[in-house]
ZADOFI-200585 format. One record per residue (C-alpha): x, y, z. Coordinates in nm, 3 decimals. Example, Ala and Ser with C-alpha at 12.3 -4.5 7.8 and 13.67 -1.06 7.14 Angstrom:
{east: 1.230&north: -0.450&up: 0.780}
{east: 1.367&north: -0.106&up: 0.714}
END
This chain:
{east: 17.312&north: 20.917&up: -18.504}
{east: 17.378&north: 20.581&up: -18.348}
{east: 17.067&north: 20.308&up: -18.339}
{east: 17.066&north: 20.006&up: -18.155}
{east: 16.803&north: 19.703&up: -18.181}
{east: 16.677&north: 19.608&up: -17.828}
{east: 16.529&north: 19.335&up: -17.901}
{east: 16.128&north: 19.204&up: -17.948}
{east: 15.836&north: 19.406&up: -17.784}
{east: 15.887&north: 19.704&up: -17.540}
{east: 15.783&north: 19.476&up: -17.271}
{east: 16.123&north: 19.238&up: -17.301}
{east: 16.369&north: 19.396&up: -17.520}
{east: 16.361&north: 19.782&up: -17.469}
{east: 16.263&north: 19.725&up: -17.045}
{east: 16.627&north: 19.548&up: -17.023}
{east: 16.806&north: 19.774&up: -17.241}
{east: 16.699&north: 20.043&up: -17.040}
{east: 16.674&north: 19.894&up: -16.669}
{east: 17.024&north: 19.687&up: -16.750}
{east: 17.255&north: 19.792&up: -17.025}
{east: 17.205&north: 20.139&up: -16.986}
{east: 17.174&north: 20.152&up: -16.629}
{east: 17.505&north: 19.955&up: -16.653}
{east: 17.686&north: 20.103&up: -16.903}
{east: 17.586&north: 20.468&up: -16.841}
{east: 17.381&north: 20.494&up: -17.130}
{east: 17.108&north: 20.787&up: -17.212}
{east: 16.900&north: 20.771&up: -17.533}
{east: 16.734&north: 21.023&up: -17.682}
{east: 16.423&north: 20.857&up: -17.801}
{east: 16.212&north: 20.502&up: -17.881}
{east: 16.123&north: 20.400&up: -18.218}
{east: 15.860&north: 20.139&up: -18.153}
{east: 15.823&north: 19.890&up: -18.478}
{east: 15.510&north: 19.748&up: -18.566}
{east: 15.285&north: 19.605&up: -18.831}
{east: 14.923&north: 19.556&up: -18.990}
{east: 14.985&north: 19.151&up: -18.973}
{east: 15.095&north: 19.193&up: -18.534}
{east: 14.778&north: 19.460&up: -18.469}
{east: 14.550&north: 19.246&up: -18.661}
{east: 14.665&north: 18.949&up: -18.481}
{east: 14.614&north: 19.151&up: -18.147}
{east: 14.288&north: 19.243&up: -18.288}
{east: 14.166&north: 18.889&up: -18.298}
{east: 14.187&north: 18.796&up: -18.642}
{east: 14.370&north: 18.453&up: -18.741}
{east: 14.666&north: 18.471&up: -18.867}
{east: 14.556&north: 18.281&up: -19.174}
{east: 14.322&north: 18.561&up: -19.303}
{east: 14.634&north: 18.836&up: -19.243}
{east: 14.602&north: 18.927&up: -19.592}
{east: 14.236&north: 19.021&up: -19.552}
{east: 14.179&north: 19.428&up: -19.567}
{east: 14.035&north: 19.469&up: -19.216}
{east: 14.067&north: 19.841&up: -19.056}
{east: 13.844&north: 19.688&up: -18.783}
{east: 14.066&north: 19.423&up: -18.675}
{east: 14.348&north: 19.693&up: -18.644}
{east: 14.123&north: 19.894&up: -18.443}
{east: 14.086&north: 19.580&up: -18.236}
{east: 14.453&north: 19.524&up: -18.202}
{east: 14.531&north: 19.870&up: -18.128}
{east: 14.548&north: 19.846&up: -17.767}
{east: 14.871&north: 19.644&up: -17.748}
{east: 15.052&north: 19.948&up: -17.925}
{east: 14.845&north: 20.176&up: -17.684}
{east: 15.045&north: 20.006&up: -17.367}
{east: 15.393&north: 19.997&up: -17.558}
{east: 15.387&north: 20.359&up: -17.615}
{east: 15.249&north: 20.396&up: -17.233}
{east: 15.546&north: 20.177&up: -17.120}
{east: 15.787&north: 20.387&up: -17.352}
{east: 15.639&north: 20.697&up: -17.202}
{east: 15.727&north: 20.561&up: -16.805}
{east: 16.121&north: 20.629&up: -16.890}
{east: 16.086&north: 20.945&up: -17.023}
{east: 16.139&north: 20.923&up: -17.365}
{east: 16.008&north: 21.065&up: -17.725}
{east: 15.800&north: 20.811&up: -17.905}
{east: 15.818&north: 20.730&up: -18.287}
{east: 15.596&north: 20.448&up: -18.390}
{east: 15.702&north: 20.291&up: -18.749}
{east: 15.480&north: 20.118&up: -18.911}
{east: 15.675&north: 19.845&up: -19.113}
{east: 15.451&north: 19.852&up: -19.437}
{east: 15.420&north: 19.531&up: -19.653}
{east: 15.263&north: 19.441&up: -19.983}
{east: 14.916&north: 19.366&up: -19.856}
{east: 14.907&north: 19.679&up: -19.621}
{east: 14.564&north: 19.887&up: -19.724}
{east: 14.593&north: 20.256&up: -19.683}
{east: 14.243&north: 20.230&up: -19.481}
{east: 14.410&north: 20.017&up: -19.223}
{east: 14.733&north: 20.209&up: -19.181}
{east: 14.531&north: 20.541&up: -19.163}
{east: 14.359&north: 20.420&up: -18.838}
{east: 14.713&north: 20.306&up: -18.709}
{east: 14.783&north: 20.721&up: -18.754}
{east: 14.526&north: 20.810&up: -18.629}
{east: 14.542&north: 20.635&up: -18.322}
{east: 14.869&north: 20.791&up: -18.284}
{east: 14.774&north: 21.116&up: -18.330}
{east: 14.502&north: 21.097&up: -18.082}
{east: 14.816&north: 20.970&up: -17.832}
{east: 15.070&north: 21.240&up: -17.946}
{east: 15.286&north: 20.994&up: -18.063}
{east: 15.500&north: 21.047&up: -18.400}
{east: 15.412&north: 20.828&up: -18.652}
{east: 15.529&north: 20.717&up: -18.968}
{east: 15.557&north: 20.482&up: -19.243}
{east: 15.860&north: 20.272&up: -19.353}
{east: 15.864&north: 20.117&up: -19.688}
{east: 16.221&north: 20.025&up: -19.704}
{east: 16.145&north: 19.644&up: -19.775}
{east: 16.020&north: 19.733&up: -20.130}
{east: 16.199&north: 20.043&up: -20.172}
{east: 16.529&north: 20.077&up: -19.995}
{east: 16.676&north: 20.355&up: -19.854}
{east: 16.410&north: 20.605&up: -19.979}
{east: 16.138&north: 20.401&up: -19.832}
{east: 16.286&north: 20.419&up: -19.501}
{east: 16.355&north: 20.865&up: -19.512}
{east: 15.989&north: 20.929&up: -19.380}
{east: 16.115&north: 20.720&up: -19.047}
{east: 16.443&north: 20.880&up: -19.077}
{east: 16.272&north: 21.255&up: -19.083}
{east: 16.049&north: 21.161&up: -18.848}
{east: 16.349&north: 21.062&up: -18.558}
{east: 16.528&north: 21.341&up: -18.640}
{east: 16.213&north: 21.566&up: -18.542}
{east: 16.129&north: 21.413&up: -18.235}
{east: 16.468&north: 21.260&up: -18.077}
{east: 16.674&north: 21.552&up: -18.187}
{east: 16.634&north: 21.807&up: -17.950}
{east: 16.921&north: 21.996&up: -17.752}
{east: 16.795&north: 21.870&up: -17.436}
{east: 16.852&north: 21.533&up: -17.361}
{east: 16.623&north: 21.349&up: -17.134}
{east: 16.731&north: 21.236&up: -16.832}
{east: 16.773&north: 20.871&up: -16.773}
{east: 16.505&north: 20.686&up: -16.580}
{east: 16.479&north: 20.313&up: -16.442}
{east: 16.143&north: 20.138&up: -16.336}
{east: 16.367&north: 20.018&up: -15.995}
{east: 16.652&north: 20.044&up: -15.761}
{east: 16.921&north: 19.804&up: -15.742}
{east: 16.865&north: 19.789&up: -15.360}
{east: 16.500&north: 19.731&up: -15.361}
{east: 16.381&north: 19.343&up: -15.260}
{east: 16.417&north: 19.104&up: -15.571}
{east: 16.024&north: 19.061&up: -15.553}
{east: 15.985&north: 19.442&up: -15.518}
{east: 16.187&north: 19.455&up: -15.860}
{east: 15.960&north: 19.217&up: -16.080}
{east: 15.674&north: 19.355&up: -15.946}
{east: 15.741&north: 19.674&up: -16.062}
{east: 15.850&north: 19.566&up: -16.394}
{east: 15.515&north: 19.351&up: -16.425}
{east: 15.244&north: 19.582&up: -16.337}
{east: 15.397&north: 19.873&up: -16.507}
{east: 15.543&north: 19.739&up: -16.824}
{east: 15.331&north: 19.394&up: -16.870}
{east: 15.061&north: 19.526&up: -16.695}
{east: 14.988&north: 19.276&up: -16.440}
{east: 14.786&north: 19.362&up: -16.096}
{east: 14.987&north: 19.105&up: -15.895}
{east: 15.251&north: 18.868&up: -15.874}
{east: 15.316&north: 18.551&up: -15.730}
{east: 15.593&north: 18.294&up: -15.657}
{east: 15.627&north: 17.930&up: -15.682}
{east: 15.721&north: 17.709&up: -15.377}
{east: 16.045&north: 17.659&up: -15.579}
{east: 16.079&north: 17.987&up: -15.671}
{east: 16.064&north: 18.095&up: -15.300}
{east: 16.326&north: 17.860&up: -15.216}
{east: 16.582&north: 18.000&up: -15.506}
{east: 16.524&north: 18.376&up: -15.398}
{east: 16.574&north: 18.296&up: -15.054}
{east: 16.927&north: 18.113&up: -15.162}
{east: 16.991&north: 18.482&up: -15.394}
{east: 16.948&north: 18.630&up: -15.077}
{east: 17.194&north: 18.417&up: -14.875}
{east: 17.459&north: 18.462&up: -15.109}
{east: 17.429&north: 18.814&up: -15.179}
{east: 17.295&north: 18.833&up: -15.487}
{east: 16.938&north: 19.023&up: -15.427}
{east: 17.180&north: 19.402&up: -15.560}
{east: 17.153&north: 19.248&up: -15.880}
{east: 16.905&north: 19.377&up: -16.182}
{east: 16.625&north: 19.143&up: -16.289}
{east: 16.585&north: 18.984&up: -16.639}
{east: 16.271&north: 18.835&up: -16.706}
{east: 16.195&north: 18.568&up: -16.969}
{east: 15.832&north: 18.531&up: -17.062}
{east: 15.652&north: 18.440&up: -17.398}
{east: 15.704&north: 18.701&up: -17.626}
{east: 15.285&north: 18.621&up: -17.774}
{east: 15.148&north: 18.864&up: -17.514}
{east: 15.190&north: 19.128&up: -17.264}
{east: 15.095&north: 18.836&up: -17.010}
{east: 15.272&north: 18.546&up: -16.941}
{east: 15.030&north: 18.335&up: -17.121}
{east: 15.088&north: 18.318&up: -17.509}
{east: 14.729&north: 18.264&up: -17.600}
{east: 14.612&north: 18.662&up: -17.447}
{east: 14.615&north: 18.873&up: -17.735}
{east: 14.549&north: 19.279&up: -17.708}
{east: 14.631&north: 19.445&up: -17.415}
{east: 14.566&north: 19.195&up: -17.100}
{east: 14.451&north: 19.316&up: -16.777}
{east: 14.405&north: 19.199&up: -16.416}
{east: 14.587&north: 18.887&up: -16.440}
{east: 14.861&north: 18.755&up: -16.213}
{east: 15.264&north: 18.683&up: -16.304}
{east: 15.342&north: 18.345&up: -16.189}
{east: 15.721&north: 18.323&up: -16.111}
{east: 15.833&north: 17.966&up: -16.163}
{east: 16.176&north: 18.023&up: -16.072}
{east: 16.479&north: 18.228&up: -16.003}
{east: 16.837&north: 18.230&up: -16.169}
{east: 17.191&north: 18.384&up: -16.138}
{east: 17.383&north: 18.390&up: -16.407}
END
């Protein structure tokens, strides 16, 4: 078995890994292990940050529409879903039990990993749980939100309103100018990478949960 770290949220890391390095590199994997926490649901849920540490199954419940999408977005390539809770000290059973639930409800494998205070034998629940769903005989077959030869614009807005969420996107006068100097130098083949605050689904850091009906602004427009 061979795992690989894509990076923060399903939104940023794991949409690249798949839409770019794979795509590029002529990668297929079998499955998604989405990583997650009381402390980020609650959070999502509403509840400050400063009270974390505060039993609260109902600010979970809040929260638990952010993991809803990030399974959802998961789903769009194709792939098995494990969601691992990362379980801390403070962690009541009541509030990971509606976390499992919830994922039960969505057909999504669940399970707890307590390797922080445990080790390796806090982490074999996870490890059982991949090996059930991810290792199949038939492998799925890759799938990318875009193709290379679609318009830039095309491209993000894909990648916004199916993994963010977004109903529309917009440029900036600036970033108008930049795609329309891609274009000239024939650039627009490439994949897009977008960088946005990694606080919310949106690109503004101060929407918790799972944000809806709100616009992308582009501010601008880079080659490497």
């Amino acid at each position: 078995w061979t795992f690989t770290e894509a990076g923060f949220g399903f939104d940023l890391g794991a949409e690249k890994f798949l839409d770019i390095k794979c795509r590029t590199g002529g990668l297929a994997p079998d499955g998604v292990v989405l990583v997650t926490t009381i402390r980020a649901l609650k959070m999502h849920g509403g509840q400050d940050l400063a009270k974390a540490a505060e039993v609260s199954p109902e600010a979970v419940l809040a929260g638990l529409p952010n993991l809803d999408k990030h399974i959802e977005s998961a789903r769009r390539f194709g792939l098995p879903v494990v969601v691992a809770l990362n379980r801390f000290g403070a962690d009541d059973d009541r509030e990971i039990g509606v976390v499992r639930a919830r994922c039960t409800e969505l057909g999504a494998t669940f399970a707890v990993s307590d390797h922080f205070e445990h080790g390796g034998e806090g982490a074999l629940e996870l490890a059982r749980a991949v090996i059930d769903a991810c290792g199949g005989s038939t492998r799925p077959e890759p799938v990318v939100l875009y193709d290379l030869d679609e318009p830039v614009p095309e491209k993000i807005r894909r990648v916004a309103q199916e993994m963010y969420g977004a109903s529309a996107v917009v440029l900036t006068k600036a970033a108008e100018r930049e795609l329309r100097d891609i274009e000239r130098l024939g650039h627009a083949g490439l994949p897009v990478c977008i960088a946005k605050t990694q606080n919310s689904l949106s690109d503004d850091p101060t929407r918790r949960g799972r944000p809806r009906d709100f616009t992308l602004t582009v501010r601008g427009l880079r080659v490497p």
